[in-house]
C-alpha positions as CSV (number, residue, x, y, z in Angstrom):
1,X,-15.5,-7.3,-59.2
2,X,-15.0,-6.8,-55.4
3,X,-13.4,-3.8,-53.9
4,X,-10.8,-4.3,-51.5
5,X,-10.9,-2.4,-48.1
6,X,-8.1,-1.1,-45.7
7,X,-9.1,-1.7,-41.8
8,X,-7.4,-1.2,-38.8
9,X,-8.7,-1.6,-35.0
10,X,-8.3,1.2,-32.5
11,X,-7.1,0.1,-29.2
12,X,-10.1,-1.1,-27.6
13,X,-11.6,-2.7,-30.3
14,X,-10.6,-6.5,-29.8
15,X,-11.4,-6.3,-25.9
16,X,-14.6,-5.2,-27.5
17,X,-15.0,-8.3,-29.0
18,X,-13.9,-10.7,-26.8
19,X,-16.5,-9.5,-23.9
20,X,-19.1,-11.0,-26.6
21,X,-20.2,-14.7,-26.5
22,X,-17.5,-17.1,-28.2
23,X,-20.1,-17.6,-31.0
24,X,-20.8,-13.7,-32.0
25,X,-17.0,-13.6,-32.0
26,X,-16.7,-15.7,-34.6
27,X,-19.4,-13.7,-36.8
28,X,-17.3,-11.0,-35.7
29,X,-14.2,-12.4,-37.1
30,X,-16.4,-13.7,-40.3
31,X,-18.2,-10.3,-41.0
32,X,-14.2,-8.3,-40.3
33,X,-12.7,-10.7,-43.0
34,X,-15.9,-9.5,-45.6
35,X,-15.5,-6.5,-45.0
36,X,-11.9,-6.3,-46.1
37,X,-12.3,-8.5,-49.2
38,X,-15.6,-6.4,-50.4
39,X,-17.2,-4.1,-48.1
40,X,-20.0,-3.3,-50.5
41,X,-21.3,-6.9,-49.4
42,X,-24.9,-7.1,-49.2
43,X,-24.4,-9.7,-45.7
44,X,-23.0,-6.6,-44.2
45,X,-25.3,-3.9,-44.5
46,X,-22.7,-1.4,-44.5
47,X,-23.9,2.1,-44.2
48,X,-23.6,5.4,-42.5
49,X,-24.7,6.3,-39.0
50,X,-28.1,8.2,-39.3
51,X,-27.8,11.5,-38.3
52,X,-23.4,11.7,-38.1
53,X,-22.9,15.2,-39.6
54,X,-19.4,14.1,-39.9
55,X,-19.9,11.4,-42.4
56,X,-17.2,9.2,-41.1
57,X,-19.5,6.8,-38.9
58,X,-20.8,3.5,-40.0
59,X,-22.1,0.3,-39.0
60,X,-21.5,-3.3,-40.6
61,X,-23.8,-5.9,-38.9
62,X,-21.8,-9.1,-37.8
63,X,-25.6,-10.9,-37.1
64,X,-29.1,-10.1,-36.7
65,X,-28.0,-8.0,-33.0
66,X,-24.3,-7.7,-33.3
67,X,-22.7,-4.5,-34.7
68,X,-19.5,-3.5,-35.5
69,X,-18.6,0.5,-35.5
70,X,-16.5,1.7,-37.8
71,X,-14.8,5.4,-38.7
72,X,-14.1,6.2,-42.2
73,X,-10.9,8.2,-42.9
74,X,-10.5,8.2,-46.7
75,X,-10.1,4.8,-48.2
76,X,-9.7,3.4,-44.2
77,X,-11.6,1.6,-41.9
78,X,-10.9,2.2,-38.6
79,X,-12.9,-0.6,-36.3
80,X,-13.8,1.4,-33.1
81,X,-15.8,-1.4,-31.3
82,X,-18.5,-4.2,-31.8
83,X,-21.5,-5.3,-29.5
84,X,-25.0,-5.4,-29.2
85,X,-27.2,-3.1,-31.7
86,X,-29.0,-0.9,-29.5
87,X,-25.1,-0.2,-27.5
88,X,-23.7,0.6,-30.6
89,X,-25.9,3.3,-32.1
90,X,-26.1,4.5,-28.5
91,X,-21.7,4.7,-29.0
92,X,-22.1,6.1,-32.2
93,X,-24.0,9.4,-31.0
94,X,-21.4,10.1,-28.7
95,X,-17.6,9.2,-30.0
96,X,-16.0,11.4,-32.8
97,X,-13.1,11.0,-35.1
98,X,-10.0,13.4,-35.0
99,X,-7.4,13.2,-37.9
100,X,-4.0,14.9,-37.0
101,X,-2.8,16.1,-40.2
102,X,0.5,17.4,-38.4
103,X,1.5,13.5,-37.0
104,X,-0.9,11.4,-39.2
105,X,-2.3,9.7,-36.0
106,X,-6.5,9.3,-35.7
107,X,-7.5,9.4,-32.6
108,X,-11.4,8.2,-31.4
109,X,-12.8,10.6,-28.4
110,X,-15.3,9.2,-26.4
111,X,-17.8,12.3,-25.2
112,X,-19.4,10.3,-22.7
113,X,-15.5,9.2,-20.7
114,X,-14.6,13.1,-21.4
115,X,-17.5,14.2,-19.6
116,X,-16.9,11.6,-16.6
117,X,-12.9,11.9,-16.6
118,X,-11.3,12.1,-13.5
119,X,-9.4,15.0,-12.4
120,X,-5.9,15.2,-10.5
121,X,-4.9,17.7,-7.8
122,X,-1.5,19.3,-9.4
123,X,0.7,20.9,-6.6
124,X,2.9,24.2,-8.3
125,X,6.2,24.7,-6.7
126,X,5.9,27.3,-3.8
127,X,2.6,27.4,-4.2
128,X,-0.3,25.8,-1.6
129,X,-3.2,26.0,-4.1
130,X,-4.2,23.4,-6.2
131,X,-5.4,23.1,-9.7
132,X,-7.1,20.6,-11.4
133,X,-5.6,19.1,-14.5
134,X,-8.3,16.5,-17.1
135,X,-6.9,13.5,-18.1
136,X,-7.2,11.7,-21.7
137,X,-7.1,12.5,-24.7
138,X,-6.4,16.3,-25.3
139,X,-8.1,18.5,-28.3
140,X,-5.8,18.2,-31.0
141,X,-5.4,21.6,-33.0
142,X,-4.8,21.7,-36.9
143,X,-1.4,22.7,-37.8
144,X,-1.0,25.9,-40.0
């Protein structure tokens, strides 16, 4: 009997997609519809990322170089991005998973973009100095 799966797509994951050869988007496509109807598929190879101490990253292949990440978050799937193999182990090592209990929202932080965000020059009332203020995503703190 197949297990059903729940999968969503974070924002970037379809631009993802479509920046991939019109054929690998249709493995893409094939290897997202598996993965809902039975993600214990052998076709997918759906396992977790070696070396995550979170236990909340996996791959699913889509073909023999196309990968698809994926964060687990209880029973869901949450499709970060997909591309070529090497690209997406290399993505793996670096994004993490937050889950806001307070608002229910999961949000996907890219280390690599924090590291490189750009920074705005805030002017204070009455004051001449300026302070720099990151832009992005912001920590998100457990309530209680």
């Amino acid at each position: 009997m197949a297990v059903t799966a729940e999968v969503s797509f974070t924002d970037r994951f379809w631009r993802s997609v479509y920046e991939l050869a019109a054929p690998e988007v249709k493995q893409v496509v094939k290897a997202i519809q598996q993965l809902s109807k039975d993600p214990t598929n052998d076709t997918l190879r759906l396992h977790p990322v070696q070396g995550d101490k979170t236990g909340r990253k996996y791959t699913c292949r889509a073909n023999r170089d196309i990968r698809i990440l994926l964060l687990k978050q209880g029973d869901l799937f949450l499709l970060d991005r997909a591309g070529h193999h090497d690209a997406m182990y290399e993505l793996a090592a670096r994004v993490d998973l937050v889950f806001n209990q307070g608002t229910g929202r999961i949000v996907v932080t890219d280390r690599a973009r924090g590291c490189r965000r750009s920074v705005r020059p805030v002017l204070r009332r009455g004051s001449t100095t300026q302070e720099a203020r990151p832009r992005g995503p912001r920590p998100v703190r457990p309530l209680g």
